[in-house]
C-alpha positions, 0 to 999 in steps of 0.5 A: 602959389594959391593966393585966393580960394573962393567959396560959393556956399548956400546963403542964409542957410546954417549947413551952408555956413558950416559946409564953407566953415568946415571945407576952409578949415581942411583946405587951408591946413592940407592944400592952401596955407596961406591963402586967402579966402572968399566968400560968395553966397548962392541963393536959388532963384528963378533963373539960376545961372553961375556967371564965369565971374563967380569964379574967380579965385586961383582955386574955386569952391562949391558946398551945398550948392548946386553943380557946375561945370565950369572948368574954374571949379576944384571943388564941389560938395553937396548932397541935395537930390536936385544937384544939378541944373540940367541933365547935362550938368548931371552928365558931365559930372558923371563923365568928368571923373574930376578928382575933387568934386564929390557927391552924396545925396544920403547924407543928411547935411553937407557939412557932415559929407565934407568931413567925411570926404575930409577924414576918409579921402584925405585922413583928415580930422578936426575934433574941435570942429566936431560940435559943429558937425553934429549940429549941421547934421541935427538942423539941416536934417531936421533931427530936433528932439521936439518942435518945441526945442526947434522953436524956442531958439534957446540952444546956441545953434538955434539962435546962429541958425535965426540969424544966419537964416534972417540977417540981410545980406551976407556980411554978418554971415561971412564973419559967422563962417570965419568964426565956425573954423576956429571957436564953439558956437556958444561962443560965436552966438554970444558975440557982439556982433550977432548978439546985435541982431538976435535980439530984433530978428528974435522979435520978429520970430515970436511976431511970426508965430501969430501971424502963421497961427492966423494965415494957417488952415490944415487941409486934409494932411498938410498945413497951409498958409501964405504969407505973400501980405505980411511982409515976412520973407521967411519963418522957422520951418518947424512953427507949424509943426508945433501948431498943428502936431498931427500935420503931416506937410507943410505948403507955404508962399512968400515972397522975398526981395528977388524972388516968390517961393513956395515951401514944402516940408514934410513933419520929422514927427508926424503921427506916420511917415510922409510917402510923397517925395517932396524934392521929386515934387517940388522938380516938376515946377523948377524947385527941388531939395530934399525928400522931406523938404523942398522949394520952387522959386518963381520970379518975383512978379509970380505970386499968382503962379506961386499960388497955384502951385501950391494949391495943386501941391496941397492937393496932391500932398492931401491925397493917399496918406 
Protein backbone atom coordinates (compact mmCIF):
# COMPACT_ATOMS: atom_id res chain seq x y z
CA UNK A 1 0.00 0.00 0.00
CA UNK A 2 1.13 3.84 -0.81
CA UNK A 3 2.03 5.48 2.20
CA UNK A 4 3.48 8.58 0.95
CA UNK A 5 3.55 10.67 -2.44
CA UNK A 6 5.94 13.36 -2.88
CA UNK A 7 5.60 16.03 -4.95
CA UNK A 8 8.34 18.24 -6.39
CA UNK A 9 6.45 21.24 -7.67
CA UNK A 10 7.85 24.83 -9.22
CA UNK A 11 8.20 26.96 -6.16
CA UNK A 12 7.08 30.59 -5.69
CA UNK A 13 5.12 30.17 -8.44
CA UNK A 14 1.11 30.06 -8.62
CA UNK A 15 0.85 27.11 -11.68
CA UNK A 16 3.19 25.24 -9.76
CA UNK A 17 0.80 25.57 -6.45
CA UNK A 18 -2.22 24.85 -8.68
CA UNK A 19 -0.40 22.04 -10.73
CA UNK A 20 0.61 20.35 -7.09
CA UNK A 21 -3.01 21.07 -6.01
CA UNK A 22 -4.68 19.61 -8.95
CA UNK A 23 -2.44 16.57 -9.48
CA UNK A 24 -3.13 15.48 -5.32
CA UNK A 25 -6.66 15.96 -5.71
CA UNK A 26 -6.76 13.28 -9.04
CA UNK A 27 -4.22 10.94 -7.54
CA UNK A 28 -5.34 10.63 -3.94
CA UNK A 29 -9.23 9.91 -5.20
CA UNK A 30 -7.94 7.49 -8.26
CA UNK A 31 -4.69 5.57 -7.31
CA UNK A 32 -3.75 6.59 -3.66
CA UNK A 33 -6.49 6.96 -0.60
CA UNK A 34 -5.28 7.31 2.04
CA UNK A 35 -1.68 8.65 1.50
CA UNK A 36 0.21 11.11 2.62
CA UNK A 37 1.25 13.76 0.92
CA UNK A 38 4.71 15.65 0.51
CA UNK A 39 5.70 18.60 -0.85
CA UNK A 40 9.19 19.89 -2.14
CA UNK A 41 9.51 22.79 -3.82
CA UNK A 42 11.94 23.41 -7.15
CA UNK A 43 13.68 26.51 -7.91
CA UNK A 44 15.68 26.68 -11.03
CA UNK A 45 19.39 27.38 -10.08
CA UNK A 46 22.73 27.43 -11.73
CA UNK A 47 23.48 24.11 -11.21
CA UNK A 48 20.19 22.28 -11.23
CA UNK A 49 20.63 18.72 -10.26
CA UNK A 50 17.64 16.39 -8.78
CA UNK A 51 19.63 14.41 -5.82
CA UNK A 52 18.26 10.69 -5.39
CA UNK A 53 16.95 11.81 -2.12
CA UNK A 54 14.29 14.35 -3.42
CA UNK A 55 12.63 11.02 -4.22
CA UNK A 56 11.65 9.63 -1.51
CA UNK A 57 7.96 8.97 -1.35
CA UNK A 58 6.52 5.40 -2.18
CA UNK A 59 5.57 7.20 -5.29
CA UNK A 60 7.14 10.34 -6.41
CA UNK A 61 5.66 13.30 -8.55
CA UNK A 62 6.99 16.04 -10.75
CA UNK A 63 4.63 19.11 -12.14
CA UNK A 64 5.82 21.99 -13.91
CA UNK A 65 9.46 21.22 -13.23
CA UNK A 66 11.75 20.34 -15.24
CA UNK A 67 12.24 16.05 -16.38
CA UNK A 68 14.02 13.58 -14.58
CA UNK A 69 15.18 10.50 -15.18
CA UNK A 70 15.54 8.83 -12.19
CA UNK A 71 14.02 5.55 -11.99
CA UNK A 72 11.86 6.76 -8.38
CA UNK A 73 9.85 9.14 -10.84
CA UNK A 74 5.80 7.88 -11.45
CA UNK A 75 4.79 11.06 -12.43
CA UNK A 76 5.86 13.80 -14.26
CA UNK A 77 3.73 17.14 -16.00
CA UNK A 78 4.85 20.11 -17.33
CA UNK A 79 4.53 21.87 -20.30
CA UNK A 80 7.81 24.48 -20.37
CA UNK A 81 9.63 24.34 -23.89
CA UNK A 82 13.01 23.84 -21.66
CA UNK A 83 11.89 20.70 -20.09
CA UNK A 84 14.80 18.95 -20.08
CA UNK A 85 18.13 19.54 -18.79
CA UNK A 86 20.14 17.92 -21.43
CA UNK A 87 19.56 16.20 -24.37
CA UNK A 88 19.87 13.08 -22.81
CA UNK A 89 16.96 13.50 -20.48
CA UNK A 90 15.19 14.54 -23.71
CA UNK A 91 16.18 11.16 -25.15
CA UNK A 92 15.56 9.10 -22.50
CA UNK A 93 11.85 10.57 -22.16
CA UNK A 94 11.39 9.92 -25.51
CA UNK A 95 12.56 6.29 -25.55
CA UNK A 96 11.26 5.42 -21.90
CA UNK A 97 7.48 5.25 -22.96
CA UNK A 98 6.66 5.26 -19.17
CA UNK A 99 3.21 5.17 -18.60
CA UNK A 100 2.58 8.25 -16.39
CA UNK A 101 5.06 10.91 -17.28
CA UNK A 102 3.38 13.47 -19.85
CA UNK A 103 4.44 16.35 -21.82
CA UNK A 104 2.74 19.15 -23.79
CA UNK A 105 4.50 22.49 -24.51
CA UNK A 106 1.36 23.95 -26.04
CA UNK A 107 -0.56 24.50 -23.31
CA UNK A 108 -0.27 27.70 -21.60
CA UNK A 109 -0.23 26.39 -17.90
CA UNK A 110 0.49 23.22 -16.47
CA UNK A 111 -2.13 23.13 -14.27
CA UNK A 112 -4.67 23.04 -17.15
CA UNK A 113 -2.54 20.01 -19.12
CA UNK A 114 -2.96 18.01 -15.84
CA UNK A 115 -6.63 18.09 -15.68
CA UNK A 116 -6.77 17.58 -19.25
CA UNK A 117 -4.37 14.39 -18.95
CA UNK A 118 -6.71 13.77 -15.52
CA UNK A 119 -10.28 13.77 -17.63
CA UNK A 120 -9.11 12.54 -21.27
CA UNK A 121 -6.62 9.62 -20.00
CA UNK A 122 -8.02 8.52 -16.71
CA UNK A 123 -11.91 10.19 -17.08
CA UNK A 124 -11.15 12.41 -14.50
CA UNK A 125 -13.31 15.46 -13.45
CA UNK A 126 -13.02 17.98 -10.55
CA UNK A 127 -15.83 21.05 -11.36
CA UNK A 128 -15.15 22.42 -8.05
CA UNK A 129 -11.40 22.79 -9.01
CA UNK A 130 -12.42 24.25 -12.29
CA UNK A 131 -12.09 27.96 -11.11
CA UNK A 132 -8.70 26.91 -10.25
CA UNK A 133 -7.96 25.71 -13.57
CA UNK A 134 -8.91 29.13 -15.30
CA UNK A 135 -6.98 30.96 -13.37
CA UNK A 136 -3.77 29.05 -13.69
CA UNK A 137 -4.16 29.21 -17.19
CA UNK A 138 -4.95 33.30 -17.12
CA UNK A 139 -1.77 33.94 -14.73
CA UNK A 140 0.76 31.84 -16.10
CA UNK A 141 -0.31 32.37 -19.70
CA UNK A 142 -0.19 35.81 -19.14
CA UNK A 143 -4.02 36.17 -20.35
CA UNK A 144 -4.91 39.59 -17.81
CA UNK A 145 -7.76 41.59 -19.60
CA UNK A 146 -5.04 44.58 -18.68
CA UNK A 147 -1.92 45.56 -17.19
CA UNK A 148 -3.70 47.45 -15.02
CA UNK A 149 -5.67 44.47 -13.55
CA UNK A 150 -2.33 42.57 -13.30
CA UNK A 151 -1.06 45.22 -11.22
CA UNK A 152 -3.67 46.21 -8.89
CA UNK A 153 -3.71 42.89 -7.21
CA UNK A 154 -7.43 43.48 -6.60
CA UNK A 155 -8.80 39.92 -7.60
CA UNK A 156 -8.17 36.90 -5.11
CA UNK A 157 -5.81 35.34 -7.60
CA UNK A 158 -3.76 38.09 -7.96
CA UNK A 159 -3.22 38.55 -4.31
CA UNK A 160 -2.53 34.52 -3.85
CA UNK A 161 -0.37 35.13 -6.75
CA UNK A 162 1.67 38.04 -4.71
CA UNK A 163 2.06 35.82 -2.20
CA UNK A 164 2.90 32.57 -3.31
CA UNK A 165 5.53 34.61 -5.63
CA UNK A 166 6.83 36.91 -2.64
CA UNK A 167 6.58 34.65 1.09
CA UNK A 168 9.97 33.13 2.28
CA UNK A 169 10.24 29.98 2.14
CA UNK A 170 7.75 27.36 1.01
CA UNK A 171 5.55 26.89 4.28
CA UNK A 172 3.11 29.30 3.68
CA UNK A 173 2.96 27.92 0.01
CA UNK A 174 2.32 24.10 1.24
CA UNK A 175 -0.38 25.18 3.37
CA UNK A 176 -1.63 27.46 0.00
CA UNK A 177 -1.42 24.05 -2.11
CA UNK A 178 -3.52 22.09 0.72
CA UNK A 179 -6.19 24.73 0.48
CA UNK A 180 -6.45 24.89 -3.57
CA UNK A 181 -7.57 20.91 -3.53
CA UNK A 182 -10.64 21.54 -1.52
CA UNK A 183 -12.06 25.33 -1.34
CA UNK A 184 -12.46 28.78 -3.64
CA UNK A 185 -9.45 30.91 -3.86
CA UNK A 186 -11.62 33.91 -2.37
CA UNK A 187 -11.72 31.87 0.48
CA UNK A 188 -8.03 30.74 0.62
CA UNK A 189 -6.82 34.48 0.01
CA UNK A 190 -9.03 35.63 2.86
CA UNK A 191 -7.60 33.37 5.22
CA UNK A 192 -5.38 34.25 8.17
CA UNK A 193 -2.71 32.90 7.24
CA UNK A 194 -2.23 34.66 4.22
CA UNK A 195 -4.02 37.51 5.09
CA UNK A 196 -0.90 37.72 7.27
CA UNK A 197 1.45 38.39 4.57
CA UNK A 198 -0.34 40.27 1.79
CA UNK A 199 -0.78 43.23 3.71
CA UNK A 200 3.52 43.82 4.21
CA UNK A 201 4.33 42.06 0.59
CA UNK A 202 1.22 44.31 -0.74
CA UNK A 203 3.61 47.31 0.74
CA UNK A 204 6.50 46.48 -0.59
CA UNK A 205 4.70 45.55 -4.23
CA UNK A 206 3.53 49.42 -4.34
CA UNK A 207 7.27 50.39 -3.21
CA UNK A 208 8.53 48.23 -6.26
CA UNK A 209 6.52 50.07 -8.62
CA UNK A 210 8.68 53.45 -8.14
CA UNK A 211 11.73 51.97 -7.75
CA UNK A 212 11.00 50.01 -11.48
CA UNK A 213 9.83 53.50 -12.87
CA UNK A 214 13.25 54.93 -11.43
CA UNK A 215 15.89 52.15 -12.44
CA UNK A 216 14.01 51.76 -15.91
CA UNK A 217 14.97 53.03 -19.39
CA UNK A 218 13.37 51.72 -22.97
CA UNK A 219 15.89 50.89 -25.40
CA UNK A 220 14.65 50.59 -28.74
CA UNK A 221 11.86 47.87 -27.90
CA UNK A 222 12.46 46.44 -24.72
CA UNK A 223 12.45 47.67 -21.15
CA UNK A 224 15.35 47.53 -18.99
CA UNK A 225 16.34 47.71 -15.47
CA UNK A 226 18.42 46.16 -13.01
CA UNK A 227 17.31 45.85 -9.65
CA UNK A 228 21.00 43.92 -8.34
CA UNK A 229 21.15 47.40 -5.40
CA UNK A 230 17.76 47.79 -4.22
CA UNK A 231 17.51 44.75 -2.32
CA UNK A 232 14.03 43.33 -4.42
CA UNK A 233 14.52 39.54 -5.18
CA UNK A 234 11.44 39.73 -7.56
CA UNK A 235 8.50 42.13 -8.85
CA UNK A 236 5.11 41.87 -10.62
CA UNK A 237 6.29 40.91 -14.14
CA UNK A 238 3.49 43.19 -15.67
CA UNK A 239 5.01 46.72 -13.98
CA UNK A 240 6.72 47.68 -16.86
CA UNK A 241 4.17 46.82 -19.07
CA UNK A 242 1.75 49.15 -17.48
CA UNK A 243 4.80 51.83 -17.34
CA UNK A 244 5.67 51.72 -20.57
CA UNK A 245 2.48 50.37 -22.67
CA UNK A 246 4.12 50.53 -26.38
CA UNK A 247 7.38 48.24 -25.03
CA UNK A 248 7.46 45.16 -26.58
CA UNK A 249 10.21 43.18 -24.15
CA UNK A 250 11.16 43.38 -20.91
CA UNK A 251 15.00 42.57 -19.88
CA UNK A 252 15.54 42.83 -15.98
CA UNK A 253 18.60 41.43 -13.40
CA UNK A 254 18.57 40.68 -9.86
CA UNK A 255 19.71 38.75 -7.44
CA UNK A 256 18.19 36.52 -4.82
CA UNK A 257 19.51 34.78 -2.08
CA UNK A 258 20.85 31.63 -4.10
CA UNK A 259 21.08 32.64 -7.21
CA UNK A 260 21.66 36.14 -10.10
CA UNK A 261 18.74 36.01 -12.74
CA UNK A 262 18.21 37.68 -15.53
CA UNK A 263 14.37 38.35 -16.93
CA UNK A 264 12.99 38.12 -20.25
CA UNK A 265 9.25 38.86 -21.19
CA UNK A 266 7.83 39.71 -24.16
CA UNK A 267 4.28 42.48 -23.58
CA UNK A 268 0.69 40.29 -24.00
CA UNK A 269 -0.44 43.69 -25.12
CA UNK A 270 2.22 45.10 -27.03
CA UNK A 271 1.49 47.57 -30.18
CA UNK A 272 2.70 44.13 -32.54
CA UNK A 273 3.35 40.51 -31.82
CA UNK A 274 7.04 39.80 -30.47
CA UNK A 275 9.06 37.75 -33.28
CA UNK A 276 12.03 36.54 -31.11
CA UNK A 277 11.66 33.48 -29.30
CA UNK A 278 12.30 34.27 -25.48
CA UNK A 279 13.07 30.70 -24.05
CA UNK A 280 15.10 29.74 -27.48
CA UNK A 281 17.05 32.89 -26.31
CA UNK A 282 17.25 32.54 -22.81
CA UNK A 283 18.64 28.50 -23.61
CA UNK A 284 22.17 29.82 -25.30
CA UNK A 285 23.09 31.20 -21.62
CA UNK A 286 21.55 28.08 -19.56
CA UNK A 287 18.00 29.51 -18.97
CA UNK A 288 15.08 28.72 -20.68
CA UNK A 289 10.98 29.20 -20.22
CA UNK A 290 8.60 29.90 -22.36
CA UNK A 291 8.24 31.99 -26.09
CA UNK A 292 7.20 34.75 -24.31
CA UNK A 293 8.75 34.82 -21.17
CA UNK A 294 11.90 33.36 -20.02
CA UNK A 295 14.96 33.28 -17.54
CA UNK A 296 18.79 32.40 -16.76
CA UNK A 297 20.07 31.67 -13.74
CA UNK A 298 23.74 32.56 -12.66
CA UNK A 299 25.59 31.83 -9.74
CA UNK A 300 25.00 34.05 -7.08
CA UNK A 301 28.42 35.82 -7.28
CA UNK A 302 27.64 36.41 -11.21
CA UNK A 303 26.26 39.92 -11.30
CA UNK A 304 28.87 40.87 -13.55
CA UNK A 305 28.09 38.06 -16.25
CA UNK A 306 24.41 38.67 -15.55
CA UNK A 307 24.74 41.77 -16.65
CA UNK A 308 26.37 41.35 -19.70
CA UNK A 309 23.91 38.85 -20.52
CA UNK A 310 21.28 40.98 -20.41
CA UNK A 311 23.02 43.59 -22.18
CA UNK A 312 23.71 41.34 -25.31
CA UNK A 313 19.76 40.04 -25.01
CA UNK A 314 18.33 43.95 -24.84
CA UNK A 315 20.57 44.25 -28.14
CA UNK A 316 19.13 41.49 -29.85
CA UNK A 317 15.78 42.01 -28.53
CA UNK A 318 16.11 45.52 -30.07
CA UNK A 319 16.80 44.46 -33.39
CA UNK A 320 14.39 43.42 -36.33
CA UNK A 321 11.20 44.50 -34.80
Amino acid sequence: MVQKVRVLYHDHCFDGAASAAFFTRFARELFYPGAAFSYTGMMHKASQLFEDELFDGDENAIVDFKYSPNPKLTWWFDHHQSAFLTAEDAEHFRTAHAAHHFYDPTYKSCTKFISHVARDRFGFQAPDLDELVRWADIIDGAQYENADQAVALQLPATQLVLVIEGAKGSGIIHHIIGEMTHRRLEEIAAGPKVRELFEPLYERHLASIDIIRKRSRLVGNAVFFDLVDDGLEGYNKFIPYQLFPQSIYTVSVLTASFRTKVSVGSNPWAPREPRHNLASICERYGGGGHPRVGAISFERGEVARAREVAAAIVAELSQGE
